[in-house]
C-alpha positions in Angstrom: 62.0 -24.0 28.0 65.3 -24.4 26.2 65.5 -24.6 22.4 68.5 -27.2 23.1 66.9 -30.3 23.8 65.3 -29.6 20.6 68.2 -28.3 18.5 70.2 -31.7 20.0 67.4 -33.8 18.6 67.3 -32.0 15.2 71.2 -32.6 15.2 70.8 -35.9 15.6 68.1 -36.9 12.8 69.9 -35.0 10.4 73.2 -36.0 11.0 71.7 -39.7 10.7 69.6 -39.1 8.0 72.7 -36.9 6.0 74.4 -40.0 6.8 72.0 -42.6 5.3 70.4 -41.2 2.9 73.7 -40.7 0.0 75.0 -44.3 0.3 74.3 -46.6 -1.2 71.0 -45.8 -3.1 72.1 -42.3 -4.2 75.4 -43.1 -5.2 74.5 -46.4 -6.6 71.8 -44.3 -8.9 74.1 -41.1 -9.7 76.8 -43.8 -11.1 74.2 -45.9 -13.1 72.9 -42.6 -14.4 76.7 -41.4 -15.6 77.3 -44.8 -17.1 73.8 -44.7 -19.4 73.9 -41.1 -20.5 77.8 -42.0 -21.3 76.7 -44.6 -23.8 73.6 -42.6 -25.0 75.7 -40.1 -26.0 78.1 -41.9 -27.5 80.9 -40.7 -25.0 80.6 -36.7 -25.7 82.1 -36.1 -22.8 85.9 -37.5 -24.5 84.9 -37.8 -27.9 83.6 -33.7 -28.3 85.5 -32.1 -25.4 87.3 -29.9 -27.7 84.0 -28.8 -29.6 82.6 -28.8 -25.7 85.3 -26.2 -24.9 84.8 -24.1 -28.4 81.0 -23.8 -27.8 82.0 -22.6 -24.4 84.5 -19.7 -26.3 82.1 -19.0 -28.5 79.4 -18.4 -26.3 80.8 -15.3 -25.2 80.3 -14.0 -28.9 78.0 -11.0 -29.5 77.7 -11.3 -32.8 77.1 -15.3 -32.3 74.1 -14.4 -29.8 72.7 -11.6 -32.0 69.3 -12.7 -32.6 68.9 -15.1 -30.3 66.3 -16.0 -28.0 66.6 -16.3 -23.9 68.0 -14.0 -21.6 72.0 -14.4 -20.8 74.6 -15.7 -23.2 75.4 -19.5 -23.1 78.6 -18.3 -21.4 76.9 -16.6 -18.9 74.8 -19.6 -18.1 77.8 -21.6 -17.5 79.4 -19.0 -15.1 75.8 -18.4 -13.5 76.4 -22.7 -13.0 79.9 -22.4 -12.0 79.1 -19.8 -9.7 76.4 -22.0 -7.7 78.9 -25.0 -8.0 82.3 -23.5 -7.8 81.9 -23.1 -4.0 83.8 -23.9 -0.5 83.3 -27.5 -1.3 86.2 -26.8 -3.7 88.2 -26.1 -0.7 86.6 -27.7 2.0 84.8 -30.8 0.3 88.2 -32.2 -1.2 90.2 -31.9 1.9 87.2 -33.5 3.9 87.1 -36.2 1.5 91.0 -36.8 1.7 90.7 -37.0 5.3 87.5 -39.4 6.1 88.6 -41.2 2.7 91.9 -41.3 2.6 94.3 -40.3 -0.2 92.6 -42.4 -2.9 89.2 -40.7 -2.5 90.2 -38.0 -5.4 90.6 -40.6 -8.0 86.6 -41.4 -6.9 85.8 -37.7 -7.1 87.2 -38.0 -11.0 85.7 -40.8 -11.9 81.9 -39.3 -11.0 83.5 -36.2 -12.9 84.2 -38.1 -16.0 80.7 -39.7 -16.3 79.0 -36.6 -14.6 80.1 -34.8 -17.2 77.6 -36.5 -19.7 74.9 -36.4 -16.8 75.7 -33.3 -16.8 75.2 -32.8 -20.3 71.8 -34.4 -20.5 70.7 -31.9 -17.6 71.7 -29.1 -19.9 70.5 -30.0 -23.0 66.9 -31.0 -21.3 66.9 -27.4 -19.9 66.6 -25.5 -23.1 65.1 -28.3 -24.5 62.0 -28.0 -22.5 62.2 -24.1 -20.9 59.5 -21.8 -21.4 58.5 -18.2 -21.7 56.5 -17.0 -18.8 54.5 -13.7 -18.5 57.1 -11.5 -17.4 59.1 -11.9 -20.5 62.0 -14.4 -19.4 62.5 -17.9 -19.5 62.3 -20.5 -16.9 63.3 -24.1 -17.2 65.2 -26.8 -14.9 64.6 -30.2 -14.0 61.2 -29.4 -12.9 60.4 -28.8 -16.6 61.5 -31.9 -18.3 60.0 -33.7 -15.7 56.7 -32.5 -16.0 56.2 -32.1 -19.5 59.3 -34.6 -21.1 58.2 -38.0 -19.6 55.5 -39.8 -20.8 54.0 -41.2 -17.7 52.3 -37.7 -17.2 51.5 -38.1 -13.6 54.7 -39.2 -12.0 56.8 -36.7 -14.4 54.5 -33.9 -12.3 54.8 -36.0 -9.1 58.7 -35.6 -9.4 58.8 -31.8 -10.6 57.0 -30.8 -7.6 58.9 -33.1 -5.2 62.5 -31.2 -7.3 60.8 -27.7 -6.7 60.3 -28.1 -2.9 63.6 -29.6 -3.0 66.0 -26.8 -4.6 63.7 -24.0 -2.7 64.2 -25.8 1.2 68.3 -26.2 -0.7 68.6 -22.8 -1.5 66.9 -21.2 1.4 67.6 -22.9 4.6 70.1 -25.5 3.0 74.2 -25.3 1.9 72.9 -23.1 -1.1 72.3 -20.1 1.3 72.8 -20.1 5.6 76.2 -22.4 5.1 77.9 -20.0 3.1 77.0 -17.3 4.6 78.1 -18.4 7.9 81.3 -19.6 6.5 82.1 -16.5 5.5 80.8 -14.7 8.3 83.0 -16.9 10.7 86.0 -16.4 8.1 85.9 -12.4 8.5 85.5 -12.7 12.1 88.9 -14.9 12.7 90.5 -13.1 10.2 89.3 -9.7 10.6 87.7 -10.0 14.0 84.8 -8.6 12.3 81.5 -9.5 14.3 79.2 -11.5 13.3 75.6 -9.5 12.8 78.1 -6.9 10.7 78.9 -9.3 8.5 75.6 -10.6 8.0 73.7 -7.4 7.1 76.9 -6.4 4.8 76.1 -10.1 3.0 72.6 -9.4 2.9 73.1 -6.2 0.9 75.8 -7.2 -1.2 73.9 -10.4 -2.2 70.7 -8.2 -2.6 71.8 -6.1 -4.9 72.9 -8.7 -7.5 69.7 -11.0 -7.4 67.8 -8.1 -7.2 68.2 -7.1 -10.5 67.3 -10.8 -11.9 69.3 -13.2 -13.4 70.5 -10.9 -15.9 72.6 -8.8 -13.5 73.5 -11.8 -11.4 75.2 -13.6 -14.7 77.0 -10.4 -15.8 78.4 -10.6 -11.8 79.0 -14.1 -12.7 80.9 -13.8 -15.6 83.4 -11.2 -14.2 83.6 -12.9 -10.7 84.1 -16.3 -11.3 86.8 -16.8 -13.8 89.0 -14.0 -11.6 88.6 -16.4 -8.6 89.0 -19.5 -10.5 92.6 -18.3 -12.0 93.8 -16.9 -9.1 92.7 -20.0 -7.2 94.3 -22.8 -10.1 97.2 -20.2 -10.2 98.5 -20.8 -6.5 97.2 -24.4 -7.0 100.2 -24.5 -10.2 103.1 -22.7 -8.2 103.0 -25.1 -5.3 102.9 -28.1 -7.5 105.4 -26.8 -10.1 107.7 -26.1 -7.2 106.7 -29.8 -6.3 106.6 -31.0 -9.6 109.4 -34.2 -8.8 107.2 -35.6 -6.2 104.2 -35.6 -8.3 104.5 -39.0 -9.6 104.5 -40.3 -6.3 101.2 -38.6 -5.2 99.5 -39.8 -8.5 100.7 -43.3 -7.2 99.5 -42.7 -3.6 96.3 -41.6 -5.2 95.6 -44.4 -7.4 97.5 -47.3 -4.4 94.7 -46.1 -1.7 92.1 -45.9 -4.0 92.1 -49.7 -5.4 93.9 -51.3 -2.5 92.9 -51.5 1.4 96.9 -51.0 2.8 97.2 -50.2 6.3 99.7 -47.5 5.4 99.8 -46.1 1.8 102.2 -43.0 1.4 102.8 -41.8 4.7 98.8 -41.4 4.7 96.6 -43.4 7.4 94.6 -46.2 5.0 91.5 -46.2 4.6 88.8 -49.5 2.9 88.1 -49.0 -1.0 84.7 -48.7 0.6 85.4 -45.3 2.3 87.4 -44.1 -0.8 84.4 -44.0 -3.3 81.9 -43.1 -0.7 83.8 -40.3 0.1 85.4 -39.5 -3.5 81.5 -40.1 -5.0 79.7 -38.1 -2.3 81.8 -35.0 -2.2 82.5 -35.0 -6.0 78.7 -35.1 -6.7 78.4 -32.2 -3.6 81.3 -30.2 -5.6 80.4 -30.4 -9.1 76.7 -30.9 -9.0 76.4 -33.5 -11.5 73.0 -35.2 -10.9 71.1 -32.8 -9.1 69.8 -31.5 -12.0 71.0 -27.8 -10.6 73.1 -26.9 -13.9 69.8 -27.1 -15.8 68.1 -24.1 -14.8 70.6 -21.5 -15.6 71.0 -23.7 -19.5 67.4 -23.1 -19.6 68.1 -18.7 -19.6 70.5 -19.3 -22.8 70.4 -17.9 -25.8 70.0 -20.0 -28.7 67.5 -23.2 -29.7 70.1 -25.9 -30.2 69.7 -28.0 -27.1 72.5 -30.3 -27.8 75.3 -27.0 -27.9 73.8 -25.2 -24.8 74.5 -29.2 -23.0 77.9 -29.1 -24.2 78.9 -26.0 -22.7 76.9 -27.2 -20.0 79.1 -30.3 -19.2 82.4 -28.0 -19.1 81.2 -26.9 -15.7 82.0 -30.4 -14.2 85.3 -30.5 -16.0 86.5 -27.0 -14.7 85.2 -27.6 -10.8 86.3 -31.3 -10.2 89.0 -32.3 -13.4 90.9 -28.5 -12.5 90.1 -27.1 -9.5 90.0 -29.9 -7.0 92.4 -31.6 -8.8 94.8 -28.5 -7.7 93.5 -28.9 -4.1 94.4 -32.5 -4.2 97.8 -32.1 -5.3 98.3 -29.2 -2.8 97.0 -31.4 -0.1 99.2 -34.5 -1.3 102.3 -32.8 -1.8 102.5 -30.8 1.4 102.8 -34.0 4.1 99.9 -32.5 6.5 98.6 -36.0 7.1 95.1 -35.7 8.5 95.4 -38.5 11.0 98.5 -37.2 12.4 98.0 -33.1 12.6 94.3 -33.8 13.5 93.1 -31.3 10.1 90.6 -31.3 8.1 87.8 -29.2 5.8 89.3 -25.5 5.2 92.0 -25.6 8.0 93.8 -28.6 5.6 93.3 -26.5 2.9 94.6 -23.2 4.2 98.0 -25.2 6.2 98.6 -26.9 2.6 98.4 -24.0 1.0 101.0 -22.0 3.3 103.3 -25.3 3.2 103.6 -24.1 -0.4 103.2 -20.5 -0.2 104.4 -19.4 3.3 101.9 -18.9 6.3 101.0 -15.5 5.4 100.2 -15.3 1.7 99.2 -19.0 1.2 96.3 -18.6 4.3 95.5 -15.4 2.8 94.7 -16.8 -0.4 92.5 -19.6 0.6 90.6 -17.2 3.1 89.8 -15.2 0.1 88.9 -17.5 -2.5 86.4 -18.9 0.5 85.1 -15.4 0.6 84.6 -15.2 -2.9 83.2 -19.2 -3.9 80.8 -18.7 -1.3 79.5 -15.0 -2.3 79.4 -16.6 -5.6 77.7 -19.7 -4.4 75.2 -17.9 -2.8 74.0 -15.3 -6.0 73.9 -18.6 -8.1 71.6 -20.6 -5.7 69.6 -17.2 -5.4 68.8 -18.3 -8.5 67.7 -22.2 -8.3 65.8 -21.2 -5.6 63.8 -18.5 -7.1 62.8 -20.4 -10.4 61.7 -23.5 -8.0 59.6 -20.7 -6.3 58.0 -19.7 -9.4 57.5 -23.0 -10.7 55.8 -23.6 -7.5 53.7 -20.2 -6.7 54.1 -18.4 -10.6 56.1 -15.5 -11.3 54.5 -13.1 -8.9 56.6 -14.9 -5.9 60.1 -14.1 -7.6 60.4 -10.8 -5.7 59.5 -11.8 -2.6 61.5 -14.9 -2.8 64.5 -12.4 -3.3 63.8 -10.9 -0.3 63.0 -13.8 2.2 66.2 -15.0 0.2 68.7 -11.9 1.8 66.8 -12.3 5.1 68.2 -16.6 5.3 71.8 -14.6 4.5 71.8 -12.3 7.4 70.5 -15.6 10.4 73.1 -17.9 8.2 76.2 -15.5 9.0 74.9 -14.9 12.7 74.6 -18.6 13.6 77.1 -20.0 16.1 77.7 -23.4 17.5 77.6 -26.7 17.0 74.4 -26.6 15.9 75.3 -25.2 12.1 75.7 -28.9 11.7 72.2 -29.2 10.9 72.8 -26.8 8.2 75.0 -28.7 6.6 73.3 -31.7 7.1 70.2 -29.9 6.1 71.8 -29.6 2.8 73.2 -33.0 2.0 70.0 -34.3 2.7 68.0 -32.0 0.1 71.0 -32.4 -2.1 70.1 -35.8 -1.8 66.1 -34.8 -2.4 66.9 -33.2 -5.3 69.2 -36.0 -7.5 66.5 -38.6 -7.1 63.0 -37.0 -8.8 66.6 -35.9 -11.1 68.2 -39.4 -12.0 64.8 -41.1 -12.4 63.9 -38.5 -14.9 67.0 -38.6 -16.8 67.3 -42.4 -17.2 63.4 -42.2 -18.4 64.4 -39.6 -21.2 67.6 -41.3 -21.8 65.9 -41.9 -25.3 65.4 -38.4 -26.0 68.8 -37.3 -24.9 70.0 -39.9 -27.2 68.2 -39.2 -30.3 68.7 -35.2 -29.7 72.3 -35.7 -29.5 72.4 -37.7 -32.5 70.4 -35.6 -34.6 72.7 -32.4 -33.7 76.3 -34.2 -34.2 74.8 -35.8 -37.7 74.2 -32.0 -38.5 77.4 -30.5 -37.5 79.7 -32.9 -39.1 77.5 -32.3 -42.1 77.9 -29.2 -42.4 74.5 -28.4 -41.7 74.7 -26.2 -38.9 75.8 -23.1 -40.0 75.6 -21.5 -36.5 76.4 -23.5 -33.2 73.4 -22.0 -31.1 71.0 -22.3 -33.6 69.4 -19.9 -35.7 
């Protein structure tokens, strides 16, 4: 019998489910969640964002992280995060959210920036806060640990860190964290390159396997040469197409902020689109871009060096403001400025992107450097969520699952890049949907230890302004 009646069912209950599942309750709860840790934190995200950004500086330091305990430097953690976060949804996500939201839905996506940032935060901070040293010698941590053993309610706290576990080991396994990016890249090389599918999956499968391999101390040192290479190279094309569009500029801010508060017909040029569709699309692919919420960001924080929980959450919180406040902020404006309006050229996700890009650029160089940077955001995407997934794995199973978790890990790479079809939907959908799995056991947890957050943060900032703290990271 033929897998396809199957497969066409599958498609369906996902994609309705994928569909469902983020709006309202979701977004509802990732907002709510922004606006409390914003006020128990008394606004770090604007109020410390320089001090955020000299943690960040500083946590490359080795004299700073002589002496310290955990396994990577707080700037490695960050890159580690970025690496997970910075991904095709950078490229993709923005331009899908321009397209099914209209023009306003980037103002959305920087709104759930600006209060993901303290979310954010909280998710860091927690991480160290709670992390522990397991028998191998390194330190785990995550969402799954301040659930279980920060709230007081005992029983739901270890309800909700196994329910997170299963849900960041199904994301990074079968979900957008491992098969989607390797098959966008697979499918990238092969329209490029012509280079066959199978090829590049067994060529992903080693390259990926001998990073995460080695542990997360070999896949941050990757990180932290990788990812701010891509990062500039992708924010410096971003710059020359809007400094050689700088006049118009004004006008897309004004498109921007027109479609995103009004419901015009028209508004730029641009087909218009409800305020409805703008922040469900802006909120949904912002949160899918940066991470904010999903409590993702906090197993990496956990690995860093240092005991001050409130410093390793600062640098923490820069990882939203570098992936939604820079990056798709310079795939907005490319977008924007370059006229390609979805509704009337029929693009959308990566193809948007790569016309934009050679708008500004010229066809050759500007597709080539989006075809790249989607080689290298998902490579990096995929070491990252190596990652996740093997810490929910050992939180679930103990440490003696890593390794094999590694493995089975490389295994999901190689069928990801060989898949073909409509059917890779249900990987994608597959995704949102434990994406989705993972922010609520998250958000509930967070808004119970608001209190925490609060008082922690409190206690640090008193101390610093004091004088008190004579080293950021702790002693």
């Amino acid at each position: 019998m033929s897998p396809s009646p199957f497969l066409d069912s599958l498609l369906e209950v996902t994609s309705l489910i994928a569909g469902n599942i983020w709006w309202p309750f979701v977004i509802v709860l990732l907002a709510a969640t922004g606006v409390y840790m914003t006020f128990q934190t008394g606004f770090i995200q604007i109020r410390r964002l320089g001090l955020a950004t000299r943690f960040t500086l500083l946590g490359r330091s080795k004299k700073e992280m002589e002496g310290r305990t955990g396994d990577i430097t707080p700037f490695q953690a960050l890159m580690t995060a970025l690496a997970a976060t910075v991904g095709n949804g950078n490229i993709a996500g923005v331009a899908t959210a321009i397209a099914s939201g209209g023009p306003g839905a980037p103002f959305w996506m920087w709104m759930t920036a600006v209060f993901g940032m303290a979310t954010k935060y909280a998710e860091g901070m927690l991480g160290l806060k709670y992390r522990i040293k397991t028998t191998d010698g390194t330190y785990s941590g995550g969402a799954m640990y301040y659930l279980r053993d920060g709230l007081r309610q005992k029983g739901l706290g270890k309800l909700l860190a196994l329910w997170f576990s299963v849900a960041v080991v199904l994301m990074a396994t079968m979900g957008s964290g491992n098969m989607a990016q390797s098959n966008s890249i697979a499918l990238a090389l092969n329209s490029d390159f012509g280079v066959p599918f199978f090829v590049s999956g067994i060529a992903l499968a080693i390259l990926v396997g001998v990073v995460i391999i080695g542990g997360v101390k070999r896949i941050a040192a990757v990180a932290e040469r990788l990812v701010p290479g891509m990062i500039v190279l992708y924010m410096g094309s971003g710059l020359y197409v809007i400094l050689t569009n700088v006049l118009i500029i004004p006008e897309v801010l004004m498109v921007v902020l027109e479609s995103a508060l009004t419901n015009e017909a028209i508004v730029g040029g641009f087909l218009g689109h409800t305020v409805k569709e703008a922040i469900r699309f802006g909120v949904a692919r912002g949160t899918l871009s940066n991470e904010s919420g999903i409590g993702s960001c906090s197993i990496p924080a956990a690995a860093a060096k240092g005991n001050e929980a409130a410093a390793q959450g600062m640098v923490a919180m820069m990882g939203t403001f570098i992936d939604t406040i820079i990056v798709c902020s310079m795939t907005t404006f490319v977008i924007l400025s370059s006229n390609l309006h979805p509704h009337i050229t029929g693009l959308t996700s990566t193809q948007l992107t790569k016309s934009a890009f050679a708008v500004g650029l010229g066809t050759n160089l500007g597709g080539w450097i989006v075809s790249f940077s989607s080689l290298l955001f998902g490579y990096t995407t995929l070491i990252g969520w190596s990652y996740y997934g093997e810490q929910g794995a050992k939180y679930l199973w103990g440490v003696k699952s890593a390794t094999p978790y590694r493995y089975l890990f490389c295994v999901f790479v190689f069928f990801g890049a060989i898949l073909q079809g409509h059917h890779l939907e249900i990987v994608w959908n597959f995704g949102d949907i434990c994406n989705a799995l993972m922010a609520i056991p998250n958000l509930i947890g967070l808004i119970l230890l608001g209190a925490i957050v609060k008082k922690e943060t409190q206690d640090y900032l008193r101390r610093w302004d004091g004088g008190e703290v004579v080293r950021a990271f702790g002693d």
